[in-house]
N, C-alpha and C positions, 0 to 999 in steps of 0.2 A: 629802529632799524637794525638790521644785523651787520657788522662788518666782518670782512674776511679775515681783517687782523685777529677779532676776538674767536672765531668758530674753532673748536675742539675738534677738529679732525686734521688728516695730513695727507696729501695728495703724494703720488708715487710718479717717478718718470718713465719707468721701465715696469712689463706686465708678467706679476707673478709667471713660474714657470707651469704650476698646475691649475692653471685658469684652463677650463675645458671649452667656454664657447666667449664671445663678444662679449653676452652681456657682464657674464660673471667676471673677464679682467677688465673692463670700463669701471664697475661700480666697487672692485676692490681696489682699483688704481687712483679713483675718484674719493675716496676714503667713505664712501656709503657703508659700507658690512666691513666687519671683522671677525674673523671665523677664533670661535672661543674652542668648539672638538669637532667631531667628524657628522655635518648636517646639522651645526647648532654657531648663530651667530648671532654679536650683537650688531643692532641698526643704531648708525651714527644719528648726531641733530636733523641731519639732511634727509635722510633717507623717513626719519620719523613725519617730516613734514609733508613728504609724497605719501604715505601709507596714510596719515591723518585726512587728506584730498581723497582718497581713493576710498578713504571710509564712511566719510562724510555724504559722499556719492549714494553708496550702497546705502548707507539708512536713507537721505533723503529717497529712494526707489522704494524701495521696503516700505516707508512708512505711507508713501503713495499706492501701494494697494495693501494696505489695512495692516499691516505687519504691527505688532508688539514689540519692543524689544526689551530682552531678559539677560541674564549674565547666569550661565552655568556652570560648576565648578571644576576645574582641569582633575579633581582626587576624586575618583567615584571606588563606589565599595563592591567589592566581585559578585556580591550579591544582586546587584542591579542587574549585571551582566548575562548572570545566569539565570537571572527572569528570560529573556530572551533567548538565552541559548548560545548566542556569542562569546562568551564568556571562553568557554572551546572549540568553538568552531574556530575563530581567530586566532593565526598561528602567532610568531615570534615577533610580526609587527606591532601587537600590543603589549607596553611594558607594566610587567606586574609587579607587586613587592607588595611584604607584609607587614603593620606599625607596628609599634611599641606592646600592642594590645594583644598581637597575633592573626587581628584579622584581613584577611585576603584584598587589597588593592588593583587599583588598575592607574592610570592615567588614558584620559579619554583624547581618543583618535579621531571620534568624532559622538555624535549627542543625542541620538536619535532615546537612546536608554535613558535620559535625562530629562526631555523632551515629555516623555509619554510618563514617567514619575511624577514631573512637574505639573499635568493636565489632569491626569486621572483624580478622582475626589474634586475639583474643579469645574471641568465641564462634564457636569453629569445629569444636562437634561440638553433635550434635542434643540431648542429655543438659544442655547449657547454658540450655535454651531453655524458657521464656519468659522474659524478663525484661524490667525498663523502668530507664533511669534517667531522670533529672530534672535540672534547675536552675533558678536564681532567676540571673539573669545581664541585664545592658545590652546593649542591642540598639540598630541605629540606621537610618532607613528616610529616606528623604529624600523626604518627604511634602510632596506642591505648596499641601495647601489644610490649615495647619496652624489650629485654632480651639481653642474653649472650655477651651484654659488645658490640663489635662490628659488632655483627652479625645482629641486627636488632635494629638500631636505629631511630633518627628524623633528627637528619642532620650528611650529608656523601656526601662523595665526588665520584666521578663518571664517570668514562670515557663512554661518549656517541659520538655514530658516526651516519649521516645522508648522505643515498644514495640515486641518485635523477636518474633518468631511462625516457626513451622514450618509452619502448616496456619493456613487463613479463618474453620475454626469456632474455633480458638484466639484469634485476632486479634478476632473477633466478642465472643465470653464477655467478654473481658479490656475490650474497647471498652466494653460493660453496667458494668465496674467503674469506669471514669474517668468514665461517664456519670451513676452516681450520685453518684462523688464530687466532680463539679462541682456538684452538687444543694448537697450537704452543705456545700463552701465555700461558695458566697452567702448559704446560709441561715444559718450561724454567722457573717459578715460582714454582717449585718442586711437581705437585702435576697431573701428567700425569693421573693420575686414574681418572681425572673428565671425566665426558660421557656429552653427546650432549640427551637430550630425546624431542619428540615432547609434545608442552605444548597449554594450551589455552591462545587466544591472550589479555583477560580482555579488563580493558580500553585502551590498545595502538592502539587495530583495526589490520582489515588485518586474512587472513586465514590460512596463514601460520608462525609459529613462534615455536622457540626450546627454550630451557632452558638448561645451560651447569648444570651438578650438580653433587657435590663432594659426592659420598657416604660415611655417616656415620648416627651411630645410636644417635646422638644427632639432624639428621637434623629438620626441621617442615615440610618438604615436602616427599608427598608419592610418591616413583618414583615405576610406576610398569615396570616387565621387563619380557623379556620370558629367560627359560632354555635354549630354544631348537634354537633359531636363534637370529638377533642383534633388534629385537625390545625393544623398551623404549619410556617410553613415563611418563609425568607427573598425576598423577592419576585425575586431573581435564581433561584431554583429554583424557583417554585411555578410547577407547569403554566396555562394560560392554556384553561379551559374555557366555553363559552359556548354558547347559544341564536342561532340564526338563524331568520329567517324568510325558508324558502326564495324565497317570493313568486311572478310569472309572468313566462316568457322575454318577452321582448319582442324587436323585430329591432334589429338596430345600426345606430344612425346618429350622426353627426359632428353637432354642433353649434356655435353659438356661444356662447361664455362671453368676453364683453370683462373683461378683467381681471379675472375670477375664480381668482385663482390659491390663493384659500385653501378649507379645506375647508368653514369657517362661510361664507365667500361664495358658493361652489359652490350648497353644499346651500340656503342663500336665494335663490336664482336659480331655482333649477329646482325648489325647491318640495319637496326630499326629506330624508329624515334621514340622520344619517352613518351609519348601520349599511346606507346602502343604495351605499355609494359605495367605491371601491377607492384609499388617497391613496397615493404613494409616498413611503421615506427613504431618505438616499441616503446611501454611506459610499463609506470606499475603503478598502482594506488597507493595514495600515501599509508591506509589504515591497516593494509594488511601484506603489503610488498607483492599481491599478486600479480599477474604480467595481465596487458592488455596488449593485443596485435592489432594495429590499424594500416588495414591495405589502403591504398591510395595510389592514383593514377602519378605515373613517374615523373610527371614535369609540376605537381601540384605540392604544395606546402601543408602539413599540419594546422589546424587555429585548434591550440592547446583551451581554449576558452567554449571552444563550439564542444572540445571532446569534454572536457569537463562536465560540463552542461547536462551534455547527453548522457553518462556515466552517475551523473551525479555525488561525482566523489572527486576530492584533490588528486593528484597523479604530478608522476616527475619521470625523467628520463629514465629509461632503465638501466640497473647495472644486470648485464648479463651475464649468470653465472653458468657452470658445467653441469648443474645440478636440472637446470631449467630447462632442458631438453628443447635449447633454441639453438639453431647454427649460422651465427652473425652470419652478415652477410649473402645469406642465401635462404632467407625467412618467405617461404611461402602457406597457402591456406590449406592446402593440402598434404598428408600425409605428416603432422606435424608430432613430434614426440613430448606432447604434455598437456594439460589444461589452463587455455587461457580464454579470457574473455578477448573475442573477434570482432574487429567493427569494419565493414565495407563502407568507401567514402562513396557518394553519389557517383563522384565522375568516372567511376567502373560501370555505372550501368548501360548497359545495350551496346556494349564492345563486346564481338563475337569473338576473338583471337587476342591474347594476350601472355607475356614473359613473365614468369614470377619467377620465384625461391621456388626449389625443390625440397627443401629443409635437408639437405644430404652437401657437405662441403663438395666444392665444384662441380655443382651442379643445377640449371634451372630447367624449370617446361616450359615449352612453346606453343602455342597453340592453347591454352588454357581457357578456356568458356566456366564464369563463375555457375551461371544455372545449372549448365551440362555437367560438372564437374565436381563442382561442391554441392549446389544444389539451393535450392528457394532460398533467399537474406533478405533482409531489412537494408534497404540501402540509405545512408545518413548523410548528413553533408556536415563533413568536420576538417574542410578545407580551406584554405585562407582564397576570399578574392582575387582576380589577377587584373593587370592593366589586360584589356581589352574584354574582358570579359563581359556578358551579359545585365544590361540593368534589370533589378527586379521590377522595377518603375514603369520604363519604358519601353524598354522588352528592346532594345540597340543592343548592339555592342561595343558600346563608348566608356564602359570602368577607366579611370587609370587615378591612382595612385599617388598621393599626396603626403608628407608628413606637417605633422602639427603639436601644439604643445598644449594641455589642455587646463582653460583658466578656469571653469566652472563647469556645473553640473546638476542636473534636476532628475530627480526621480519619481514616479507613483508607487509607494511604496504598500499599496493596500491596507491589509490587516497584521501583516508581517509581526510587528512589534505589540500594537494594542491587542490583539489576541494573545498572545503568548504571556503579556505582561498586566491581564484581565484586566483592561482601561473600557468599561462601559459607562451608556448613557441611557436616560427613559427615553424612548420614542414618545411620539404622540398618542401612540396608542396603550400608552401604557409598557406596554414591552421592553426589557433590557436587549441595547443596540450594541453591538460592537463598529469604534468610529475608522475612518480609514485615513491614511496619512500620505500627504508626500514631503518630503525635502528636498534644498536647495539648497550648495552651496557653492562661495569663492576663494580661491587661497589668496590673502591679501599681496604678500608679499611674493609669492609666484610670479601674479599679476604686475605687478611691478617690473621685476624683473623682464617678462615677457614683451609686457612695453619697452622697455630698454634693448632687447633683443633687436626689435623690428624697426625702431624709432633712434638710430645711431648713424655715427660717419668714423670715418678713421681716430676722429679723436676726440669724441666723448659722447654720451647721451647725446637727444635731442628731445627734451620732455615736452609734452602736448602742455599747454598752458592753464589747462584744467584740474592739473594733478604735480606742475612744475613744483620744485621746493621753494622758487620766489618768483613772480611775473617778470623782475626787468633786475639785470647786474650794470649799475656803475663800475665801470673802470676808470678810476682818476690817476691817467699817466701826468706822472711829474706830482705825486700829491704831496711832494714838501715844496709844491707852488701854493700860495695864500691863494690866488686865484681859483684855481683850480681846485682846492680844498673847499674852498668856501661856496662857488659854485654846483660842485660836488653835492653836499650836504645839504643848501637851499634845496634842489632838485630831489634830492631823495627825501625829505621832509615834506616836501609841496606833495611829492605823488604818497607817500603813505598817508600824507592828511586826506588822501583822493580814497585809499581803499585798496591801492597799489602795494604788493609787497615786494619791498626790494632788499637787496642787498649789494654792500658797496664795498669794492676793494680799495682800502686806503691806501693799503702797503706801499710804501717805496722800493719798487721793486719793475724790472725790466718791463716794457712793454710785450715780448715774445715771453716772457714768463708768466703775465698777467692773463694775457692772453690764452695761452695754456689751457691755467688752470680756470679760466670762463667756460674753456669750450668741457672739461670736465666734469664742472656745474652742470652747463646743460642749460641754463638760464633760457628762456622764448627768446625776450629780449636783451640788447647788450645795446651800453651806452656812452657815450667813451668820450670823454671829458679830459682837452688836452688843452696846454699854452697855445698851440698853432691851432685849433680849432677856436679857441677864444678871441686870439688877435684875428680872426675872420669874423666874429659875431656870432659863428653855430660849434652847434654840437653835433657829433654822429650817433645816430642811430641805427642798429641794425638788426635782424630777426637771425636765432641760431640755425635756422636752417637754410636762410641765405636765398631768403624770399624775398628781401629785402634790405634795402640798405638807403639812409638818406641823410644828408646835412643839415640840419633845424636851427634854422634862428635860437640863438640863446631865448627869447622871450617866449617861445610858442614850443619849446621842448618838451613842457611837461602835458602840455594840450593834446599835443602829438599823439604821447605816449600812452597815453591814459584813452584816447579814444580807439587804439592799435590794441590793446590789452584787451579792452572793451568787446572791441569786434572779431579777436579771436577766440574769448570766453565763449560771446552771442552763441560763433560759429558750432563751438562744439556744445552748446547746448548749457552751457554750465554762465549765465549770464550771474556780474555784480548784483550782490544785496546791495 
């Protein structure tokens, strides 16, 4: 058994001053992580023993719908990369370096490149085919805006899986199975309320892909969702559907706006709402700094992911220079002095009368009709969701707006990679096949964290009993009592000969201090072994999150315990071997 005397870490009373959310000053106050540089830490004994639970999880799922599991190398050679093409398309979040040799390195962010190296010569008749394998492996991503302790780091560990297909309906079926079996992990890791929402596919590829996400108001993801049916989706994917009031043309004319260059100043000038005005945002491409002008309706947001998308090229805010024949603040489609690539957002369309930029300082039009005026466009939807907006689903208007923190994630990732990186097979008929892929992955230690996030009280964790670092803490106040000591230690011997893993605070040290550092543990149960509870015949038991609490006959304590442990394993699914 473990004692608290001997465990290699050190609990803190007071919480760091750059702890950004709960979980991250709990589990650095609790001595779980210690931060070695900036998104790089090391996991205590404790922390090791919830991440080994959470792992254990993930294979036992995996291997229940047919997964392999493989161990891939964290040093991959640039050459891998640039089979694929990622290699540059991947900006600064991939770390590169060259060996001893000269030749070109990476460290891998993630494995799909490894994956299809691994298969290819392999499975190379159709008779191979389906299969997935898996690992639990470190990964390392060179992340600018690293926060909340383990929720978004630089290096993390990572259960990724790779499915390898003949046909779309096959890759589809086998998708439905990771799909449940992501179900099934969260909810045996204690945290069932994670949702599945559909997300964009970024850099992995592929048109189909979800995002598992645990709601909370600490997450950085906007999950939009409907009231009225089960739609969700990630706000980089959700369509942007909305209501306009067409209203009446009016004729165009030039006015003055003296320093009106904002859209609240605008619209208080001239007396109109922003759903009646057209603002511009302005980007450039990352490849050639050229400008992109996106009109959009004045009260609607940018989704830099939709315009990506559609552009098909990276882009960043612009810097506007003198050169570029743009007049901040007063960016209109019309009469504009330069060449840039235009994009019209949907929610312009079928608004007869609208306020723009004249591209002339202090100055907009009123009255602006894009058909009449500029004339025929492609209208796009490169707008972010709004609360109340339109379901694509159900066609209500019940959107509203959620955040969440995102613990896993599944992709169909097509031909993406085995084309590019010629991974064929023989068909049946003889024929060279190209095979199609999806992946699947979890950040282990995220997920941890995450848990922790939603599963807390004022003063420490409160671990699901599935993935706790020990099922039940002894606290033996007075343990320079023989008594009490010796009770103690029967008790914790009886239950780990049971299967039971405890750990027991010997220390001679305050009951408010012992206590403490219990509710930091996190421990399910707490057991607390005192002289006044012995001269009565029992002992106390009680659950950390105070579900429970009871007085047990000395002789029927460990019976108690052992069937209390038992039935909240059953509950979350994760029953004793």
């Amino acid at each position: 058994m473990m004692k608290v005397s001997n465990l290699v870490t050190k609990r803190f009373k007071e919480t760091p001053a750059d702890c950004q959310i709960a979980s991250q000053a709990l589990m650095v106050r609790g001595g779980y992580i210690k931060n070695v540089g900036n998104g790089i830490y090391t996991l205590s004994p404790i922390t090791k023993r919830i991440t080994k639970k959470v792992e254990a999880i993930m294979r036992e799922e995996m291997d229940a719908i047919d997964g392999q599991e493989v161990l891939f190398p964290v040093t991959m050679p640039a050459t891998l990369w640039e089979e694929s093409g990622r290699y540059t398309s991947i900006g600064s979040e991939m770390l590169r370096f060259t060996d001893r040799s000269g030749a070109k390195m990476c460290l891998g962010m993630t494995h799909e490149e490894a994956a299809v190296q691994y298969a290819r010569g392999i499975a190379d008749s159709y008779n191979q085919y389906p299969f997935m394998i898996y690992q639990i492996q470190t990964k390392f991503r060179d992340e600018p805006r690293c926060r909340g302790g383990l929720i978004r780091v630089r290096e993390f560990t990572m259960k990724d899986a790779y499915s390898f297909h003949t046909s779309q309906a096959d890759l589809e079926a086998y998708y439905q199975r990771c799909y449940d079996a992501y179900h099934r992990i969260f909810a045996r890791c204690g945290v069932p309320e994670v949702v599945a929402v559909c997300s964009d596919s970024g850099m992995m590829g592929g048109k189909i892909s979800h995002e598992y996400m645990l709601l909370t108001d600490i997450g950085e993801d906007s999950i939009v969702l409907c009231n009225e049916c089960d739609y969700r989706a990630n706000m980089e994917a959700a369509p942007s559907l909305i209501e306009n009031e067409a209203g009446e043309m009016e004729a165009l004319r030039k006015v003055d706006t003296p320093a009106e260059k904002t859209i609240e100043d605008l619209c208080d000038f001239l007396h109109i709402r922003k759903e009646q005005t057209c603002k511009a945002v302005i980007y450039q491409r990352n490849e050639d700094d050229s400008y992109v002008l996106v009109f959009i309706r004045g009260d609607l947001e940018v989704n830099e992911t939709k315009l990506r998308n559609y552009l098909k090229a990276e882009i960043h805010p612009a810097l506007v220079t003198e050169e570029s024949g743009i007049t901040p603040g007063f960016v209109g489609p019309i009469e504009h002095k330069g060449r840039f690539t235009i994009v019209f957002d949907r929610s312009l369309k079928g608004i007869a009368s609208l306020a723009t930029g004249a591209n002339e300082v202090d100055k907009h039009y009123v009255g602006f009709n894009i058909e009449r005026d500029f004339g025929a466009v492609e209208y796009v939807d490169v707008a972010k969701a709004v609360t109340g907006g339109i379901c694509p689903v159900c066609g209500k208007k019940a959107l509203r707006i959620s955040r969440g923190i995102e613990v896993g994630n599944i992709f169909q990732l097509g031909d993406k990679y085995t084309k590019s990186m010629g991974m064929t097979y023989v068909d049946a008929d003889g024929a060279l096949k190209t095979p199609i892929m999806g992946c699947y992955g979890i950040g282990v230690g995220r997920l941890v964290a995450s848990v922790c996030e939603v599963r807390h009280d004022d003063y420490g964790p409160i671990w699901p009993i599935s993935i706790a670092p020990w099922h039940v803490q002894i606290c033996s106040l007075r343990a320079d009592n023989e008594e009490v000591a010796a009770e103690s230690k029967k008790l914790a011997e009886t239950l780990e000969a049971r299967g039971i893993e405890v750990i027991w605070d010997d220390r001679p040290v305050s009951a408010g201090f012992m206590f403490s550092d219990a509710d930091l543990f996190g421990v399910p149960v707490r057991v607390v072994v005192s002289p006044k509870g012995l001269k009565n015949g029992t002992i106390e038991v009680s659950a950390r999150d105070k579900s429970m609490q009871e007085k047990i006959p000395v002789a029927e304590a460990a019976d108690f315990v052992e069937k209390y442990v038992k039935d909240q394993l059953a509950a979350l699914g994760c029953p004793m071997k």
